[in-house]
Predicted model as a PDB file, atoms N, CA, C, CB and O in Angstrom, pLDDT in the B-factor column:
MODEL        1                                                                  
ATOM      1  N   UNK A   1       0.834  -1.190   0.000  1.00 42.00           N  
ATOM      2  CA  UNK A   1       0.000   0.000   0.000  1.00 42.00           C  
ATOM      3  C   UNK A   1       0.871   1.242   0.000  1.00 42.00           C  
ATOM      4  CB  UNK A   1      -0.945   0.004   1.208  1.00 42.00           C  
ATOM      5  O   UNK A   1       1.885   1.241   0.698  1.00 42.00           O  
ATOM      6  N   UNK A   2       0.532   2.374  -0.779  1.00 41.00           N  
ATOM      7  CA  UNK A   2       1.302   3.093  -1.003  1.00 41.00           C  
ATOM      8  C   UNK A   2       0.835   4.364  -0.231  1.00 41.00           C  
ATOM      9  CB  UNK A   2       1.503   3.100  -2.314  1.00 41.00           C  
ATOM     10  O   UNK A   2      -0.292   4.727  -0.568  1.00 41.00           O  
ATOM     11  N   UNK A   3       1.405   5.086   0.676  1.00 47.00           N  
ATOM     12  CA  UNK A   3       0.780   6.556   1.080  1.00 47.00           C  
ATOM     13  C   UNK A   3       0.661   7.186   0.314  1.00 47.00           C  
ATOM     14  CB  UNK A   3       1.295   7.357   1.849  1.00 47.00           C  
ATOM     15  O   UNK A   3       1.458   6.995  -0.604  1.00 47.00           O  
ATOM     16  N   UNK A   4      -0.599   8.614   0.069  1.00 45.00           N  
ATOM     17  CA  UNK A   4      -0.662   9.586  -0.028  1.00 45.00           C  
ATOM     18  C   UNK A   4      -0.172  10.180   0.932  1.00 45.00           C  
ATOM     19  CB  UNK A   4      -1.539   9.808  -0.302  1.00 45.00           C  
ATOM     20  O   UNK A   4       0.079   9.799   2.075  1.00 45.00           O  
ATOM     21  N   UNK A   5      -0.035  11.168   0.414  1.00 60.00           N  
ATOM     22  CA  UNK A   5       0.219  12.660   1.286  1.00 60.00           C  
ATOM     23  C   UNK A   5       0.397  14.495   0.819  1.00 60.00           C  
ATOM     24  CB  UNK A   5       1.606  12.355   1.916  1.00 60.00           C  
ATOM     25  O   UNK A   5       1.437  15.069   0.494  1.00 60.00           O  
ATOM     26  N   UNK A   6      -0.764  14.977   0.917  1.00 71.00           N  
ATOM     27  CA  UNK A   6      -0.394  16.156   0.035  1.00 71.00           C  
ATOM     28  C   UNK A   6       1.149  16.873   0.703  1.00 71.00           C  
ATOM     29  CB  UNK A   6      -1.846  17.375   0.079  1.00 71.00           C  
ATOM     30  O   UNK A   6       1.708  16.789   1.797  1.00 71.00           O  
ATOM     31  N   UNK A   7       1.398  17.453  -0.341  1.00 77.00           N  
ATOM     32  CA  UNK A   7       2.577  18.421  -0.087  1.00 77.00           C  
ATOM     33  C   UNK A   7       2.015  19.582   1.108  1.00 77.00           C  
ATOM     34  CB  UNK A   7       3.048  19.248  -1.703  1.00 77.00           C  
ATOM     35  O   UNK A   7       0.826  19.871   1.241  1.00 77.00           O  
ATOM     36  N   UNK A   8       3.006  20.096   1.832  1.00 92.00           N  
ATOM     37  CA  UNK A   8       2.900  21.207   2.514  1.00 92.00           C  
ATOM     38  C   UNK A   8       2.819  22.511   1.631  1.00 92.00           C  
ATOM     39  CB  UNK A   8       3.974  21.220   3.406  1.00 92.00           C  
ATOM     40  O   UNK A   8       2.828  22.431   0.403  1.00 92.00           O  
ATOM     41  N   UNK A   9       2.754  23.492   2.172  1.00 94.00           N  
ATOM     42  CA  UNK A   9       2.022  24.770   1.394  1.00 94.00           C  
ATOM     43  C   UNK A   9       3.789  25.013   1.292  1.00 94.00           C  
ATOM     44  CB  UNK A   9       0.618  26.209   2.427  1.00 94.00           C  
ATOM     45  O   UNK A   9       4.159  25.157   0.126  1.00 94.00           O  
ATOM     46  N   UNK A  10       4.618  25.060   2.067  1.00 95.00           N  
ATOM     47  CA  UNK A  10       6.056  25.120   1.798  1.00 95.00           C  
ATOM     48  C   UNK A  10       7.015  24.347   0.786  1.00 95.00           C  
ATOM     49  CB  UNK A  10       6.511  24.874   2.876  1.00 95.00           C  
ATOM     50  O   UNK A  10       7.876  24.751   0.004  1.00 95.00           O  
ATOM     51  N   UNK A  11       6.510  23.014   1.116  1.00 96.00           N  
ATOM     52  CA  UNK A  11       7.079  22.013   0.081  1.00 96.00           C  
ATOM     53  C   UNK A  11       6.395  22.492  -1.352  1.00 96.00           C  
ATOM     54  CB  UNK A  11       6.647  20.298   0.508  1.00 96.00           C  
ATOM     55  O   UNK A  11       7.217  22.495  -2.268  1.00 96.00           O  
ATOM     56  N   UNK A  12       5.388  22.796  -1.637  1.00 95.00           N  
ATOM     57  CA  UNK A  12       4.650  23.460  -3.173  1.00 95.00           C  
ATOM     58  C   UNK A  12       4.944  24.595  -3.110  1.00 95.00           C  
ATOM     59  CB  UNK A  12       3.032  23.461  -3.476  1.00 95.00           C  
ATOM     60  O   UNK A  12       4.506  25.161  -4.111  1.00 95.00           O  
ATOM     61  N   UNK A  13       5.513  25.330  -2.403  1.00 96.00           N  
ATOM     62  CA  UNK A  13       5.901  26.583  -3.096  1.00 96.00           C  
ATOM     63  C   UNK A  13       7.412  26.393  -3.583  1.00 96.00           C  
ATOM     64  CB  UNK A  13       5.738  27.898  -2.080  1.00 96.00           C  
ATOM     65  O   UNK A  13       7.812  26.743  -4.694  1.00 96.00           O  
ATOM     66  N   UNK A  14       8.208  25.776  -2.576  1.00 97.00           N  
ATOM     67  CA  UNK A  14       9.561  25.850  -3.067  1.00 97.00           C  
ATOM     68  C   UNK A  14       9.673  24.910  -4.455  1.00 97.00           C  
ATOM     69  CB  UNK A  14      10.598  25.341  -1.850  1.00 97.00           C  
ATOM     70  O   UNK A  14      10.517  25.138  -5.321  1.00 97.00           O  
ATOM     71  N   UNK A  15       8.595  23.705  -4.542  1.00 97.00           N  
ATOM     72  CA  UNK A  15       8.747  22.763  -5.864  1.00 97.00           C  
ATOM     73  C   UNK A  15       8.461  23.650  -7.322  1.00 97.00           C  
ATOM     74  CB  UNK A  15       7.503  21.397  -5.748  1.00 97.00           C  
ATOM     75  O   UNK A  15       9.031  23.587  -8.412  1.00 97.00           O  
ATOM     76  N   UNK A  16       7.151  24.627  -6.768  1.00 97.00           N  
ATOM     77  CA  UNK A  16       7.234  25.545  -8.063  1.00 97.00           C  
ATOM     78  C   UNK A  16       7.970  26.776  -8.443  1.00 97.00           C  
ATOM     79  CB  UNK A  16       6.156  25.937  -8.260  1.00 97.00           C  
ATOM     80  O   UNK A  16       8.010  27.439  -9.480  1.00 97.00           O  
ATOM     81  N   UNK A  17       8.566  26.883  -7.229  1.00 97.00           N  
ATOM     82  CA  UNK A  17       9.622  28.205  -7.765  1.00 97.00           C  
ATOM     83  C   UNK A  17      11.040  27.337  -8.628  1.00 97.00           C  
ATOM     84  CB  UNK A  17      10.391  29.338  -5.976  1.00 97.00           C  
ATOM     85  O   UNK A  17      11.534  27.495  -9.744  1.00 97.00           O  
ATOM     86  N   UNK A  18      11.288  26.589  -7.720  1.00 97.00           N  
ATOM     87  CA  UNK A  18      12.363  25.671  -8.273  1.00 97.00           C  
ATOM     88  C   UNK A  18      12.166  24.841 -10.181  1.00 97.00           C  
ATOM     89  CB  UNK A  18      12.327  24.337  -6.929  1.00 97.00           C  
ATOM     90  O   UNK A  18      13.148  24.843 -10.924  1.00 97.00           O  
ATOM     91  N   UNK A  19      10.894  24.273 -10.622  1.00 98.00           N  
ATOM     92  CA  UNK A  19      10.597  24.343 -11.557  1.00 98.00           C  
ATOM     93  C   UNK A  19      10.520  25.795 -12.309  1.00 98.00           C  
ATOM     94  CB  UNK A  19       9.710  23.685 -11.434  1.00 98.00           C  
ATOM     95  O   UNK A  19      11.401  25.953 -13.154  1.00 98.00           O  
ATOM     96  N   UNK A  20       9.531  26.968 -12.120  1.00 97.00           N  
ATOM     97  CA  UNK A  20      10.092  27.791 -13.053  1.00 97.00           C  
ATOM     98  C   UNK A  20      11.183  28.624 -13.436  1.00 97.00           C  
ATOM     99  CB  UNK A  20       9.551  28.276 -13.125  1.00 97.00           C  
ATOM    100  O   UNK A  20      11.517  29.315 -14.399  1.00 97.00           O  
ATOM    101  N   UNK A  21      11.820  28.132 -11.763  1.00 97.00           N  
ATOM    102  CA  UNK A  21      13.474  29.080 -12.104  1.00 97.00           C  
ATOM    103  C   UNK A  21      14.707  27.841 -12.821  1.00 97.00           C  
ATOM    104  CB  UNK A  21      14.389  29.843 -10.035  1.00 97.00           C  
ATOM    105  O   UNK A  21      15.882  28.179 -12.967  1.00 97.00           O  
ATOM    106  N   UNK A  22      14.309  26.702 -13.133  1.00 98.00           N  
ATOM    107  CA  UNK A  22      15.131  25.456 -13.639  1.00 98.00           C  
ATOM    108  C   UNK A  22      16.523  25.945 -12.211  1.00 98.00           C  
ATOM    109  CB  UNK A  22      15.737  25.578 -15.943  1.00 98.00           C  
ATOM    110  O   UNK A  22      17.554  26.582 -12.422  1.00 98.00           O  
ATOM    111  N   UNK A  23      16.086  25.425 -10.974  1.00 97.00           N  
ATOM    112  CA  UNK A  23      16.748  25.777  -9.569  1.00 97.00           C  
ATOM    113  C   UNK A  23      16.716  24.264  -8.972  1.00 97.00           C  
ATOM    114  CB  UNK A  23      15.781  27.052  -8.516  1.00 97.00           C  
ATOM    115  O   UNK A  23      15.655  23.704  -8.696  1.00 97.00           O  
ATOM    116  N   UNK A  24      18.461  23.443  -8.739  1.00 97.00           N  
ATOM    117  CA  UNK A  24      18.300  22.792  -7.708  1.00 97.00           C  
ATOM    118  C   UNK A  24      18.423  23.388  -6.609  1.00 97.00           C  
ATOM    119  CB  UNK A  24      18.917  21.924  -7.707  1.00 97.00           C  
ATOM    120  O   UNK A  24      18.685  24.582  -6.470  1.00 97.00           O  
ATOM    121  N   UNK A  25      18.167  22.273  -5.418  1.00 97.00           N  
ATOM    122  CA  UNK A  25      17.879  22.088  -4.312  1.00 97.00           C  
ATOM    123  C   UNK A  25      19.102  23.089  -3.457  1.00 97.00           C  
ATOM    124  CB  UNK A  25      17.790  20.509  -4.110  1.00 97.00           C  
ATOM    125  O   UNK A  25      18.789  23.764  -2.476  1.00 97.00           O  
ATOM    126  N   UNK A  26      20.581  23.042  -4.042  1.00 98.00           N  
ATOM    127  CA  UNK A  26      21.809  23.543  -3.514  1.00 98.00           C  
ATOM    128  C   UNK A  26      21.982  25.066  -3.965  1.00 98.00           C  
ATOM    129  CB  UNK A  26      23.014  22.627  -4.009  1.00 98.00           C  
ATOM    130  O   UNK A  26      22.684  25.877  -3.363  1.00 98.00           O  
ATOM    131  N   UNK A  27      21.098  25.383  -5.331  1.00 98.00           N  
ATOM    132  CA  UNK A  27      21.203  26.437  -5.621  1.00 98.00           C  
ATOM    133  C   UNK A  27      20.351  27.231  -4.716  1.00 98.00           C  
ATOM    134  CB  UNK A  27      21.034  26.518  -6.848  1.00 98.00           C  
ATOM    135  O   UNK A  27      20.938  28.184  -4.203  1.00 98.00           O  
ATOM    136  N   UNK A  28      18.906  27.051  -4.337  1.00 97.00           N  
ATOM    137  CA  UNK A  28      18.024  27.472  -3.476  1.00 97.00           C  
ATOM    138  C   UNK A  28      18.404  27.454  -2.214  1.00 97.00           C  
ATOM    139  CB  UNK A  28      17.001  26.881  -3.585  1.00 97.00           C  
ATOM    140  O   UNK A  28      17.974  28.309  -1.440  1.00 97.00           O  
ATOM    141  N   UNK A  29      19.456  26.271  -1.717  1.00 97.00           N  
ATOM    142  CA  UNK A  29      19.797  26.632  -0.585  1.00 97.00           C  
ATOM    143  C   UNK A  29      20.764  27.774  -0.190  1.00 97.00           C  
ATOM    144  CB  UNK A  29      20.138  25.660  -0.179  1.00 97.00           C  
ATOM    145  O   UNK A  29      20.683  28.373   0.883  1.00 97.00           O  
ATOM    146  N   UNK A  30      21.525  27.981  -0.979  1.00 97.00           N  
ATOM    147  CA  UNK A  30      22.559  28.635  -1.031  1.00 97.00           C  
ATOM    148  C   UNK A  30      22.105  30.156  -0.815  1.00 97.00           C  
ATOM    149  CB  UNK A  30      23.264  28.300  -2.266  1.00 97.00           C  
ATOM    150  O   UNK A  30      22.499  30.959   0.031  1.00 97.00           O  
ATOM    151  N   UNK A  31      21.169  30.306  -1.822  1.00 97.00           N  
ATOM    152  CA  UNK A  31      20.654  31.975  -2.129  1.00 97.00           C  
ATOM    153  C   UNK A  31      19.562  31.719  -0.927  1.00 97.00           C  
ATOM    154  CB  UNK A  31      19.830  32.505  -4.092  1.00 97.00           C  
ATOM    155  O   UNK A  31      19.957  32.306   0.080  1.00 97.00           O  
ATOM    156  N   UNK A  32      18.905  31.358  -0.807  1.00 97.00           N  
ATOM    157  CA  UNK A  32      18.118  31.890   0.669  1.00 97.00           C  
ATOM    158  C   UNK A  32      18.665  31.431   1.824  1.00 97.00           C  
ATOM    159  CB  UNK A  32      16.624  31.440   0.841  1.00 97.00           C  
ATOM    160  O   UNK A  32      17.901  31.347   2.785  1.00 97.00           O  
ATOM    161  N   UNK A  33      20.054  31.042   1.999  1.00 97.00           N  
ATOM    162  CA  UNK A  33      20.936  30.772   3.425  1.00 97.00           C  
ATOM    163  C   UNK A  33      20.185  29.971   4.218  1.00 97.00           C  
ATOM    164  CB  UNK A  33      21.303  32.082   4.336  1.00 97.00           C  
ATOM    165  O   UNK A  33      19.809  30.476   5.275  1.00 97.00           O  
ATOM    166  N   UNK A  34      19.771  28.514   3.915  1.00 98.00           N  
ATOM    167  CA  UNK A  34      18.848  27.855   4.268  1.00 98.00           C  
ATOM    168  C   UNK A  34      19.477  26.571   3.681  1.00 98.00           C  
ATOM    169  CB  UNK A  34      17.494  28.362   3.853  1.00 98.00           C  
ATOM    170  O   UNK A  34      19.643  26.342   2.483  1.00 98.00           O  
ATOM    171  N   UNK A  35      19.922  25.467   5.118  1.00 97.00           N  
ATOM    172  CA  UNK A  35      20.669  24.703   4.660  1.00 97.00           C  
ATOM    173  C   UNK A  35      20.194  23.640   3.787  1.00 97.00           C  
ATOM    174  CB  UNK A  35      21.246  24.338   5.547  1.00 97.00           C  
ATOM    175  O   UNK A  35      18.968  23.527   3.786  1.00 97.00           O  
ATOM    176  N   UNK A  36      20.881  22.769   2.989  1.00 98.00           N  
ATOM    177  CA  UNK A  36      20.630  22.006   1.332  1.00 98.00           C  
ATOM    178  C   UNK A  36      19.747  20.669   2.685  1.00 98.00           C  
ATOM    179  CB  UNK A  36      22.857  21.244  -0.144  1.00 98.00           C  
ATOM    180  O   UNK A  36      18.550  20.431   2.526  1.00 98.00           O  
ATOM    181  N   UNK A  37      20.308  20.166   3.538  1.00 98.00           N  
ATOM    182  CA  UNK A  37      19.628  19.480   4.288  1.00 98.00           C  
ATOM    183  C   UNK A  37      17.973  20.042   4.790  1.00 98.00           C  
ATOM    184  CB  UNK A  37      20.581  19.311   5.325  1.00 98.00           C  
ATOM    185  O   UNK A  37      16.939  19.467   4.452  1.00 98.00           O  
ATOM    186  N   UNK A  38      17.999  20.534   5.135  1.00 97.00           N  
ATOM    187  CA  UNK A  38      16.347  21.557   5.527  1.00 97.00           C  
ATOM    188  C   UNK A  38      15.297  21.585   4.481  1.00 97.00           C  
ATOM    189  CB  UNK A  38      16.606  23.370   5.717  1.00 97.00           C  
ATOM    190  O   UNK A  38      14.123  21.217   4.540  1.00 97.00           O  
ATOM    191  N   UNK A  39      16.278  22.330   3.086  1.00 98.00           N  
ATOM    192  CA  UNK A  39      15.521  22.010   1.904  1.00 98.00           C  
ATOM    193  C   UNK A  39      14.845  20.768   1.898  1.00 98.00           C  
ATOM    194  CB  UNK A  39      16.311  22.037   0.814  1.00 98.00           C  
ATOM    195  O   UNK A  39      13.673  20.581   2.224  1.00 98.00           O  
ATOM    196  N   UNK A  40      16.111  19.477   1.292  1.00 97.00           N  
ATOM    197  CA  UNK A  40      15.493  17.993   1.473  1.00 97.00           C  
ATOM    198  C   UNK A  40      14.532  17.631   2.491  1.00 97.00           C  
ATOM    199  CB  UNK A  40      16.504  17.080   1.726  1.00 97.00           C  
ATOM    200  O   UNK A  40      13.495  17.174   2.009  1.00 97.00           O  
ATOM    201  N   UNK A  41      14.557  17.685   3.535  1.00 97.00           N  
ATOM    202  CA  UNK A  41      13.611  17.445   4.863  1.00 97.00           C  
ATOM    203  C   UNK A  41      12.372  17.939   4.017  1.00 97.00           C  
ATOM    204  CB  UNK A  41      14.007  18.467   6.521  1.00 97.00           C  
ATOM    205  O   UNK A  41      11.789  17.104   3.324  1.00 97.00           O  
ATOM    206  N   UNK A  42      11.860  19.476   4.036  1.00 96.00           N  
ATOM    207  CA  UNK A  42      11.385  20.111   4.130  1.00 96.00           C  
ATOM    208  C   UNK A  42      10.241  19.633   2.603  1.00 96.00           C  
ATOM    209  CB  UNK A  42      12.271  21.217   4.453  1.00 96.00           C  
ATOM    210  O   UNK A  42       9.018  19.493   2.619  1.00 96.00           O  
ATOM    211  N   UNK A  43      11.169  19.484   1.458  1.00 96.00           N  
ATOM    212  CA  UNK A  43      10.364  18.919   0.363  1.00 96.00           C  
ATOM    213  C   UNK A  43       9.631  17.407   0.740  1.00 96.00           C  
ATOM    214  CB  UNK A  43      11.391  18.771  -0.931  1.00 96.00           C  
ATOM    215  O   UNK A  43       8.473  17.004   0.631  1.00 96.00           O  
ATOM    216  N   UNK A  44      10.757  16.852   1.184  1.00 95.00           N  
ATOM    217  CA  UNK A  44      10.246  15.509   1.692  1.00 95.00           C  
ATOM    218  C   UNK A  44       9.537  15.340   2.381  1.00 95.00           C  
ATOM    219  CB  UNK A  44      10.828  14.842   2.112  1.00 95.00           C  
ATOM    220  O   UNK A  44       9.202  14.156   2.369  1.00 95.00           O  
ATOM    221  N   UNK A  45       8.711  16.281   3.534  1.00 93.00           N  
ATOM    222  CA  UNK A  45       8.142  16.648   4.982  1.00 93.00           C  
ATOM    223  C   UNK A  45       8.264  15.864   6.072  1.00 93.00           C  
ATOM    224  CB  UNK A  45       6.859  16.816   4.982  1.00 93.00           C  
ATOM    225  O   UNK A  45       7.380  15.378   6.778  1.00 93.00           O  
ATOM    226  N   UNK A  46      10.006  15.745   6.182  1.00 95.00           N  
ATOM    227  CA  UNK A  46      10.327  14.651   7.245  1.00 95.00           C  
ATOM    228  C   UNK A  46      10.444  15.598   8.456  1.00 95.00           C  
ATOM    229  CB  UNK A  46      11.805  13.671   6.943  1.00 95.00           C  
ATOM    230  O   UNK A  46      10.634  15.222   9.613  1.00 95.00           O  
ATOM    231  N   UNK A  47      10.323  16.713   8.096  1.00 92.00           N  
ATOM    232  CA  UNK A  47      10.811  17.907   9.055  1.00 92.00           C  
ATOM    233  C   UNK A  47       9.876  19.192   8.801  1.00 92.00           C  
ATOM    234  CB  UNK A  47      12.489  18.341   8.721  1.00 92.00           C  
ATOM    235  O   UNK A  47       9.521  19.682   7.729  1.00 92.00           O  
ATOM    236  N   UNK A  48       9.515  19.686  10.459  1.00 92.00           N  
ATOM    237  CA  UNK A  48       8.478  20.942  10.621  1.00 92.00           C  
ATOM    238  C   UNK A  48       9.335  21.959  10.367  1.00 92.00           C  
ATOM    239  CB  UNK A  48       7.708  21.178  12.092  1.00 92.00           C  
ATOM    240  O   UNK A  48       9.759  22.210  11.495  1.00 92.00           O  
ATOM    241  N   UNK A  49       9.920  22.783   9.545  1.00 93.00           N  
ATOM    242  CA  UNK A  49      10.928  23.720   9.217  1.00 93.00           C  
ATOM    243  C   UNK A  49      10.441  24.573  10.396  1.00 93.00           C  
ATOM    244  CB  UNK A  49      10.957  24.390   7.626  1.00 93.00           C  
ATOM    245  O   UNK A  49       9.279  24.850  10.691  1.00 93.00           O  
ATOM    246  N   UNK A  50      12.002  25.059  11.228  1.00 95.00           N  
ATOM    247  CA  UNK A  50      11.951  26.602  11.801  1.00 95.00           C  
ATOM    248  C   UNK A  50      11.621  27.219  11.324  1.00 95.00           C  
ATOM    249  CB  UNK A  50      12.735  27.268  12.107  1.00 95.00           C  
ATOM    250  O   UNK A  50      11.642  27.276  10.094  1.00 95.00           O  
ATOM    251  N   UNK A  51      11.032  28.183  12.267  1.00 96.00           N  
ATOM    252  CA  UNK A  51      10.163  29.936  11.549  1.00 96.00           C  
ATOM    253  C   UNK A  51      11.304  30.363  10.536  1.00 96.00           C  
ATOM    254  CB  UNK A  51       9.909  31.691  13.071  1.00 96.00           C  
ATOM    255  O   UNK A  51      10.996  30.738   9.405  1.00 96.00           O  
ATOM    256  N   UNK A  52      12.534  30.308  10.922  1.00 97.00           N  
ATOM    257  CA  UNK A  52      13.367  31.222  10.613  1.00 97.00           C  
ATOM    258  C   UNK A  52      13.752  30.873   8.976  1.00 97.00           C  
ATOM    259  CB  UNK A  52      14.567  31.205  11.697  1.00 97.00           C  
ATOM    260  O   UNK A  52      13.807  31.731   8.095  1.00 97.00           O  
ATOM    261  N   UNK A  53      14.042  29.182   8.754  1.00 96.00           N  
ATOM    262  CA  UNK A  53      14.033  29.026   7.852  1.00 96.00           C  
ATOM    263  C   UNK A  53      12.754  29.099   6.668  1.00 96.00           C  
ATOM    264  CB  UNK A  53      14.572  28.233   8.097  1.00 96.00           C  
ATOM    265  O   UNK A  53      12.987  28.938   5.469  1.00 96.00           O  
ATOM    266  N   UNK A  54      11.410  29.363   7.205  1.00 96.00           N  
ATOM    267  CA  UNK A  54      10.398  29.618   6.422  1.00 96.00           C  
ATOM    268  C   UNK A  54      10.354  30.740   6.240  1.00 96.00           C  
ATOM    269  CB  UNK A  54       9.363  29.244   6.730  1.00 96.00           C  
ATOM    270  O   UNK A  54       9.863  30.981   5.137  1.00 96.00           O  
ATOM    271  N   UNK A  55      10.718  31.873   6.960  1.00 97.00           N  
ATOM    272  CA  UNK A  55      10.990  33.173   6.458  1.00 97.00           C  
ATOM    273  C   UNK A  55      11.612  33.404   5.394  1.00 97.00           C  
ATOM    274  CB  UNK A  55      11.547  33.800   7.184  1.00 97.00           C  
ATOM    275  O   UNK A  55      11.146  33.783   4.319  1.00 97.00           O  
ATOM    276  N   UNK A  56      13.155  33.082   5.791  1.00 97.00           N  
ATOM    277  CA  UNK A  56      14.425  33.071   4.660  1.00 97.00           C  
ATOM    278  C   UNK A  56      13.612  32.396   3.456  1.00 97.00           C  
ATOM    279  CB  UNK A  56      16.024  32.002   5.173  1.00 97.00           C  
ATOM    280  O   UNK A  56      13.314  33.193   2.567  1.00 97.00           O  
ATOM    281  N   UNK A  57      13.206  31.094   3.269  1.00 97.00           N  
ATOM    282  CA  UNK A  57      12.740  30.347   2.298  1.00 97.00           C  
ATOM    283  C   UNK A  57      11.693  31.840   1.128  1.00 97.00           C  
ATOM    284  CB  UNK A  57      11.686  28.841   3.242  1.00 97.00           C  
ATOM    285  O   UNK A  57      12.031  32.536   0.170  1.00 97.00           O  
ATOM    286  N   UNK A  58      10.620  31.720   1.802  1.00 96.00           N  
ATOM    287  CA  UNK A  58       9.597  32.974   1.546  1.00 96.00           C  
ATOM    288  C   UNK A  58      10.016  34.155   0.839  1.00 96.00           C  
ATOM    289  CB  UNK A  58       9.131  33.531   2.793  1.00 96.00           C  
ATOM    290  O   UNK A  58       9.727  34.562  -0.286  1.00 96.00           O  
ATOM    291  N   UNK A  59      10.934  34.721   1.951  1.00 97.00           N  
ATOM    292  CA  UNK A  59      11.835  35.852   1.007  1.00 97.00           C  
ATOM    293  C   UNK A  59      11.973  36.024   0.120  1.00 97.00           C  
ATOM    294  CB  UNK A  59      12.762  36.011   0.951  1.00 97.00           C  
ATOM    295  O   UNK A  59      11.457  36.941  -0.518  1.00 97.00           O  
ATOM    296  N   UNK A  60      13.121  34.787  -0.484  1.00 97.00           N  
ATOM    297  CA  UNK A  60      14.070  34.868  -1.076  1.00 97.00           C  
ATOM    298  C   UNK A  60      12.616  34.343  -2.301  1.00 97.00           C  
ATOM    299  CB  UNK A  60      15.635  34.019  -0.527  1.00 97.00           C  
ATOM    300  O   UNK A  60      12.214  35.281  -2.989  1.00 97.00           O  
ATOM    301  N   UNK A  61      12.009  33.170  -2.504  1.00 96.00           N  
ATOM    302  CA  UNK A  61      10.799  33.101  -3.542  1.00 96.00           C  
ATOM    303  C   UNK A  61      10.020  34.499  -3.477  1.00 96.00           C  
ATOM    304  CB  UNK A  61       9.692  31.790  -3.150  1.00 96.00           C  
ATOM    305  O   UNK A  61       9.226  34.634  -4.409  1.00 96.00           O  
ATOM    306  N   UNK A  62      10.070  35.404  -2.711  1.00 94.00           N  
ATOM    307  CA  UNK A  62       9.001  36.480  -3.261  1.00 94.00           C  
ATOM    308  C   UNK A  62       9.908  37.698  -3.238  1.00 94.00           C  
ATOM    309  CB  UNK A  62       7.500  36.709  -2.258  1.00 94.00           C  
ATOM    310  O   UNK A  62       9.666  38.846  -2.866  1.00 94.00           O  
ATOM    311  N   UNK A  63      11.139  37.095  -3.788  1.00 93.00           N  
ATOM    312  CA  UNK A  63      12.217  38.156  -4.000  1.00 93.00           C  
ATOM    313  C   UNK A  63      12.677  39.341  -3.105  1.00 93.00           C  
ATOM    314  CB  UNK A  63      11.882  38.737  -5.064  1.00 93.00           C  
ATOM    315  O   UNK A  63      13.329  40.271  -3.580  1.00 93.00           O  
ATOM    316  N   UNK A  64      12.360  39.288  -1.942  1.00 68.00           N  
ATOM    317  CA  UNK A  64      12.331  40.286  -0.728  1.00 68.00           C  
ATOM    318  C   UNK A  64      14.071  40.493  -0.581  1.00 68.00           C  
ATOM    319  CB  UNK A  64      11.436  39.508   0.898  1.00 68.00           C  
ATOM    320  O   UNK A  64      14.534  41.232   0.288  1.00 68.00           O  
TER     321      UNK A  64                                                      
ENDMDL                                                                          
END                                                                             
């Protein structure tokens, strides 16, 4: 049996910024100072991301 599970509102935003900017995971980490591990977690939703890194994340996708 296979899980569902929708994506987090975080995990779909960073999957579609990353698709229309043709952006891996190291490049996104890099430019929003948000470590390449957190990213992975975070797409994967093995992990409740810190405020801090959902800020930085946010930002940096709404170009702040």
């Amino acid at each position: 049996m296979s899980e569902s599970r929708e994506l987090s509102a975080l995990a779909e935003q960073i999957i579609q910024y990353q698709k229309r900017h043709d952006q891996t995971d190291n490049e996104l980490a890099f430019s929003s100072h948000v470590s390449v591990e957190h990213i992975h977690a975070i797409k994967a939703m093995e992990m409740t991301p810190p405020e801090d890194d959902v800020k930085r994340i946010q930002a940096y996708i709404q170009g702040k």
